[in-house]
C-alpha positions as CSV (number, residue, x, y, z in Angstrom):
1,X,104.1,8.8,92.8
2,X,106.9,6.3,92.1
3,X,106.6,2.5,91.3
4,X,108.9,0.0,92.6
5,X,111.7,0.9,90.3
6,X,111.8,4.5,90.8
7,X,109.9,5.6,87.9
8,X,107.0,8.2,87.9
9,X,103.7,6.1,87.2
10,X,101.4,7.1,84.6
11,X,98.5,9.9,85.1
12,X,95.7,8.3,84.0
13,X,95.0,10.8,81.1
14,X,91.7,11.6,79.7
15,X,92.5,12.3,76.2
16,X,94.7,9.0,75.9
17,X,91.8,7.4,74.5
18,X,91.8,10.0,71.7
19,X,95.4,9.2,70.9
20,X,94.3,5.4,70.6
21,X,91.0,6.6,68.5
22,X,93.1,8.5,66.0
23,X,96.0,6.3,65.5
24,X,93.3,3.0,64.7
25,X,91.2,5.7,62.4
26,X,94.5,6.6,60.8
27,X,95.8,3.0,60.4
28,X,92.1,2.6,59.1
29,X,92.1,5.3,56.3
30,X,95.5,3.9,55.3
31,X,94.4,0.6,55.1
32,X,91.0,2.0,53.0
33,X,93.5,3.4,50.4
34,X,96.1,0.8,49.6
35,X,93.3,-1.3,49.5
36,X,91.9,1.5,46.9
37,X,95.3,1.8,44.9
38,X,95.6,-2.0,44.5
39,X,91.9,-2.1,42.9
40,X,92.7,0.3,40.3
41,X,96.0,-0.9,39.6
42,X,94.0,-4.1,39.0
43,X,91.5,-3.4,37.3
44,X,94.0,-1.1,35.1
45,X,95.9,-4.3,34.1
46,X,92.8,-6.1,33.4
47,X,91.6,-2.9,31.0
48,X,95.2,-3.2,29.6
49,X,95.2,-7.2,28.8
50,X,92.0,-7.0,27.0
51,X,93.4,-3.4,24.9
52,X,96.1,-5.8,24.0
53,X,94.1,-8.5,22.8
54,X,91.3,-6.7,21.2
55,X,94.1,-4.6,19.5
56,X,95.7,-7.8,18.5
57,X,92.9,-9.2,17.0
58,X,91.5,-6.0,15.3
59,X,95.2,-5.5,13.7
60,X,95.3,-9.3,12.4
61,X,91.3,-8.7,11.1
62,X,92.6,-5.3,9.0
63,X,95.4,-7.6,7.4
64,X,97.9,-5.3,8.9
65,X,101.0,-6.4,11.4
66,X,100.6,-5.1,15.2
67,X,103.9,-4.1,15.8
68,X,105.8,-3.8,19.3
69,X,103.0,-6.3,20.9
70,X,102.2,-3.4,23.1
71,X,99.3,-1.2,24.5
72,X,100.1,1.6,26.0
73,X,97.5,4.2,28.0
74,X,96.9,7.4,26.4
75,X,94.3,8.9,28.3
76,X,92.1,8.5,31.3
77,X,89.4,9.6,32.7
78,X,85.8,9.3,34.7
79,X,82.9,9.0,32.5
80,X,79.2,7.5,32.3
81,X,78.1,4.5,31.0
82,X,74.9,3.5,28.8
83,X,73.2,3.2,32.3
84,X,74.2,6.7,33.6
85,X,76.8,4.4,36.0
86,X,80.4,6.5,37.0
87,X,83.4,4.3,35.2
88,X,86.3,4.4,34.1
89,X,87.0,5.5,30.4
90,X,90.7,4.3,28.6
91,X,92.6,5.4,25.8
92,X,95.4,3.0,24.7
93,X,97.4,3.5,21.6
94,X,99.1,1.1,19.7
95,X,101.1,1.1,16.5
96,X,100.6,-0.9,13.3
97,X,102.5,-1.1,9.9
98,X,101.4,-2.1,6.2
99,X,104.1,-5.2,5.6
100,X,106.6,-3.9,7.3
101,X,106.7,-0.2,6.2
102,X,106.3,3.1,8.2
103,X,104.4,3.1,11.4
104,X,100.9,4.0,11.8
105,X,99.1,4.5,14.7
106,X,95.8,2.8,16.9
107,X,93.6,3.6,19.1
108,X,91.6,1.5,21.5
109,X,88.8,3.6,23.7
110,X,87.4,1.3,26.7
111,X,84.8,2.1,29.2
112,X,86.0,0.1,32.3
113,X,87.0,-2.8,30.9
114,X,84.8,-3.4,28.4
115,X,86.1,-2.0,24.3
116,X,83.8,0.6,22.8
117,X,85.9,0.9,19.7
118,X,89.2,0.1,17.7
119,X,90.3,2.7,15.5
120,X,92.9,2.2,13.3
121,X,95.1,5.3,11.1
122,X,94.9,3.4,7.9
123,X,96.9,5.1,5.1
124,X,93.6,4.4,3.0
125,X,91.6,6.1,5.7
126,X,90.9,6.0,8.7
127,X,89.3,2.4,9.8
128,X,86.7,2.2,13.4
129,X,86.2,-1.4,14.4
130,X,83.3,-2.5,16.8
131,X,84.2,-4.8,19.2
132,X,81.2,-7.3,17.9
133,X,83.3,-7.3,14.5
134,X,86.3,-9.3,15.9
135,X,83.6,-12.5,16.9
């Protein structure tokens, strides 16, 4: 059959439904991981703010200079909290110096975004900071 400008009309087709079904449950599932991929990105910046401060802090604490003014992550990974909870668990290394001499290295090890530890390379020894010590 024909419509009034000469063109063949649509079959009503059963599966066209489908078609309509999959497209919305694939503009759905898209729309589930962006949403997913902006959450972590946020919460990674969030995780990364606090390295920096935390770092900051622990570094001035130490009497040693925080050089660069920069966290950077190191590792990643899924781990358990103190309640047996899924979360995320950071690395983020940073480097310090001893008045302006060679570079050492840091370490801050997160669990989401809360700091476990600060551990500094400290040409005397090593030095572990809890978070509780920077007040």
């Amino acid at each position: 059959m024909r419509n009034q400008r000469g063109r063949r009309r649509p079959r009503n087709n059963p599966h066209a439904g489908r078609r309509r079904l999959g497209r919305t449950m694939n503009a759905f599932v898209l729309t589930v991981l962006i949403a997913l991929v902006a959450w972590f990105w946020a919460a990674n910046l969030r995780a990364r703010e606090e390295a920096l401060r935390v770092s900051s802090l622990a570094c001035r604490a130490s009497g040693v200079q925080f050089l660069d003014d920069t966290v950077a992550i190191s590792r990643i990974g899924i781990g358990r909290d103190r309640s047996g909870r899924l979360s995320w668990q950071r690395v983020y290394s940073f480097e310090f110096a001893l008045a302006g001499e060679r570079r050492y290295d840091g370490r801050v090890a997160m669990q989401g975004e809360r700091v476990k530890a600060i551990h500094l390379d400290h040409p005397d020894g090593p030095l572990v900071i809890a978070p509780d010590q920077l007040g």
